[in-house]
Each structure stands twice: as C-alpha cells, then as structure tokens.
C-alpha positions as CSV (number, residue, x, y, z in Angstrom):
1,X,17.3,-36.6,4.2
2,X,17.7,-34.1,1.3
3,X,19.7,-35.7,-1.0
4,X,21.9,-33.0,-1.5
5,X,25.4,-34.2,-1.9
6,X,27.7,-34.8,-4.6
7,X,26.8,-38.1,-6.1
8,X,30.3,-38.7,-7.8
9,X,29.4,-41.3,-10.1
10,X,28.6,-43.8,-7.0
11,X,26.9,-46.5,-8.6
12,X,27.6,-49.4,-5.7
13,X,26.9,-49.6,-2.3
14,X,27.5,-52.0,0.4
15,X,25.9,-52.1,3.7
16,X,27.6,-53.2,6.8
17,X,27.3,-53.2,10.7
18,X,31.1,-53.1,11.1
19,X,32.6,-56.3,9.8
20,X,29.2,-58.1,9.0
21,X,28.3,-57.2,5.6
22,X,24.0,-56.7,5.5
23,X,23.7,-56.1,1.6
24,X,25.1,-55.3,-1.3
25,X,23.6,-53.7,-4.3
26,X,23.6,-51.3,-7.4
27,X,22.1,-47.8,-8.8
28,X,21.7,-47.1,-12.3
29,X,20.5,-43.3,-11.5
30,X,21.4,-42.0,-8.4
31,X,22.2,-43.8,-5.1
32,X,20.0,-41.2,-2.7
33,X,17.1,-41.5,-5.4
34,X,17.3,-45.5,-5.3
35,X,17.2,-45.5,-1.3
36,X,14.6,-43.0,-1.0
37,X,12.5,-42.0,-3.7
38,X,12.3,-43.9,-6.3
39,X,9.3,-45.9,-6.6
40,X,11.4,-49.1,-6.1
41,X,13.4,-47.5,-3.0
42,X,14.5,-49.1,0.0
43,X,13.1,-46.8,2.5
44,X,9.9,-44.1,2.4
45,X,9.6,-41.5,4.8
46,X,6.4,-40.1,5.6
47,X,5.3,-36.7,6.2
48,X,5.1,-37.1,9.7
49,X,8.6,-38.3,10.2
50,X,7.4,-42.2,9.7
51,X,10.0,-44.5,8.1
52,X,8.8,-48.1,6.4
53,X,11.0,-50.4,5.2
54,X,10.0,-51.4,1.4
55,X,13.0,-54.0,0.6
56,X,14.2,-56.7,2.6
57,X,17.0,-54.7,3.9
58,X,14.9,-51.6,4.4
59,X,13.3,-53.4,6.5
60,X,16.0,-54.1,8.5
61,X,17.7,-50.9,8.3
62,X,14.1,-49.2,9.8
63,X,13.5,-52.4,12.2
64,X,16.8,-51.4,14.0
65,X,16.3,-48.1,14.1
66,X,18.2,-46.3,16.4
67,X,21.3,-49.0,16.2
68,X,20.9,-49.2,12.2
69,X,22.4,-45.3,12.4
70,X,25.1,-46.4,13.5
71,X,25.9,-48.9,10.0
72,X,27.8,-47.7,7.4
73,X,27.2,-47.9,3.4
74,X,30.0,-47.9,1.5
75,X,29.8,-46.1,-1.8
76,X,31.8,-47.1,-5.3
77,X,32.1,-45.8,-8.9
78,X,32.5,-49.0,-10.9
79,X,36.1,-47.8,-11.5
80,X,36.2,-47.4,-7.8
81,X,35.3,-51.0,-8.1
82,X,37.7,-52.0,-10.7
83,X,40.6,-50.7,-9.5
84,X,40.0,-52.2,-5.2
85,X,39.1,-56.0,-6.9
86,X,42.7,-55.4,-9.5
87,X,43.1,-58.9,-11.0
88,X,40.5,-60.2,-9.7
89,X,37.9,-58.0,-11.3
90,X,35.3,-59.3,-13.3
91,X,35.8,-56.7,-15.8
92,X,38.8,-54.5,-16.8
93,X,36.6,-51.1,-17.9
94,X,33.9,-49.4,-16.5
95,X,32.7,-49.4,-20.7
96,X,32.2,-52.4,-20.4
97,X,28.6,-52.5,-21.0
98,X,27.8,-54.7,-18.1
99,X,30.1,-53.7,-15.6
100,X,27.7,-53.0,-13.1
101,X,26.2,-56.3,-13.2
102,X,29.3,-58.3,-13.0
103,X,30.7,-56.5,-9.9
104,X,27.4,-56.9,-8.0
105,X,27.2,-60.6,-8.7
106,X,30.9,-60.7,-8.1
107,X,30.7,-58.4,-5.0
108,X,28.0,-60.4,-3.5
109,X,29.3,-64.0,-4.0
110,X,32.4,-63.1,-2.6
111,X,31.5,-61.3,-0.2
112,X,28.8,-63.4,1.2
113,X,26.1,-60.5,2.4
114,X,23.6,-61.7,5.1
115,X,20.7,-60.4,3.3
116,X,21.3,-60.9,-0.3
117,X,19.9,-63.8,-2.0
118,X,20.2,-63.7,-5.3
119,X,23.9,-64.4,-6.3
120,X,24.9,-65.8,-3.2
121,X,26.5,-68.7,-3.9
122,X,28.5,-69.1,-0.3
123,X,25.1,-68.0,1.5
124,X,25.0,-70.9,4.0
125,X,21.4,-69.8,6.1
126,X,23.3,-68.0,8.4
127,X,21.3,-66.4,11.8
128,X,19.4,-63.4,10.8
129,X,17.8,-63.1,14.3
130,X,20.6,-60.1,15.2
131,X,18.6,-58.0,12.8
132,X,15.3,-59.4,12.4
133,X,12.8,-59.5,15.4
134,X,9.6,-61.7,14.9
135,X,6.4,-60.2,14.7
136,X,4.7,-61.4,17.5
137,X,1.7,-59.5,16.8
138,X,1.1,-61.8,13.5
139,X,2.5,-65.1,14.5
140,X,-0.2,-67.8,14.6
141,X,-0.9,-69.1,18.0
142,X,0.8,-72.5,17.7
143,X,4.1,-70.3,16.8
144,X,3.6,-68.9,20.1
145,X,2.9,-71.5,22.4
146,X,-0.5,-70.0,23.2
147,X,-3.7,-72.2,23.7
148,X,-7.1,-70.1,22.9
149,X,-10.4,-71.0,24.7
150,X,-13.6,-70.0,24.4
C-alpha cells in the first residue's frame, strides 16, 4: 500500500463483491489518500502490519479479510460517470459545480448499495450478516443465551 499509481482524475468509487454492490462513495483529493491516509480514511494500517476498519465499510472490508481481497472497487472520473449513466445523468458536465454530489446520491439510490445509508432510498434492511459477524466478545449475556451465577 504505496499509493503510487496514476490517479487519473478518479473521483468515484464503488465497491462490490461481484454482483452485490457493498458501497459507493466519493473523493475530493485523491482516492488512495481518502482510503488510507487521510484523517477521515476508511482503513489505517499500522506499523506492524495491523489493519482497523475506521468507516462502516472499512470495517467490513478489514472484518473479511482474506475474502475482502478478493472485491473489486471500481474507479470513475465524473465524466467517466457522465458519459456510462448518458440520459440519465444527473448532470450533463463535469463543471457543473456539484457534479460529484449528484452522481453519488444518484449512484447510490440507484444502485441500492448494502452499506450505504444516506441516499438510499430503495435500501429495504436487507441481510448484512454475509459481511458482518457479531462480536461475541461484547454481546451482553441475554444476547447470548448465557445465564451467569455466582
């Protein structure tokens, strides 16, 4: 994880484990630098090789960890964007000031991603347990079926 590689205006992404889509989302700066080190990234990796999960789907990404590898992220300028969605863009120019905006709400409630809420109009609580995994370790005793005695 260098970030070395030719950012080409990417300024969406979309996250998938083949046909489901996980999450779609934006980058003002530079898609590498919002995933891993910016201070509002998805994933930090430690000095000792450690991954955490700091957003919902960095969580998830880190949680499925050695399957998650196997995802793909899609990457797309806005006129990437523009030109795939044709009429049914949400804009028609990538100077449009807020053309970043529009395609991620459009993106998202169209295309119905499992782990983003905001935007997602068609998201009908769909099963989530494929990818998340309760904590046992923290789940009150009740959640668990355990009795305690003394």
């Amino acid at each position: 994880m260098s970030g070395d590689y030719p950012d080409d205006d990417y300024s969406i992404y979309i996250v998938r484990d083949n046909a489901e889509i996980l999450y779609i989302g934006i980058s003002r700066d530079n898609i590498y630098n919002r995933w891993f080190t910016a201070d509002y990234s998805h994933i930090t990796k430690f000095a000792n090789g450690a991954l955490r999960g700091d957003s919902t789907i960095g969580q998830v990404i880190v949680g499925n960890l050695p399957n998650s590898l196997q995802w793909s992220v899609d990457l797309l300028s806005i006129d990437d964007c523009i030109k795939l969605l044709g009429d049914k863009s949400p804009c028609k120019s990538e100077y449009d000031n807020k053309a970043l905006e529009k395609l991620e709400r459009y993106l998202i409630s169209e295309l119905n991603p499992l782990f983003n809420a905001t935007y997602n109009t068609k998201n009908t609580k769909r099963p989530t347990e494929k990818y998340i995994k309760p904590d046992l370790t923290t789940a009150p005793c009740d959640v668990l079926g355990l009795r305690l005695y003394r």
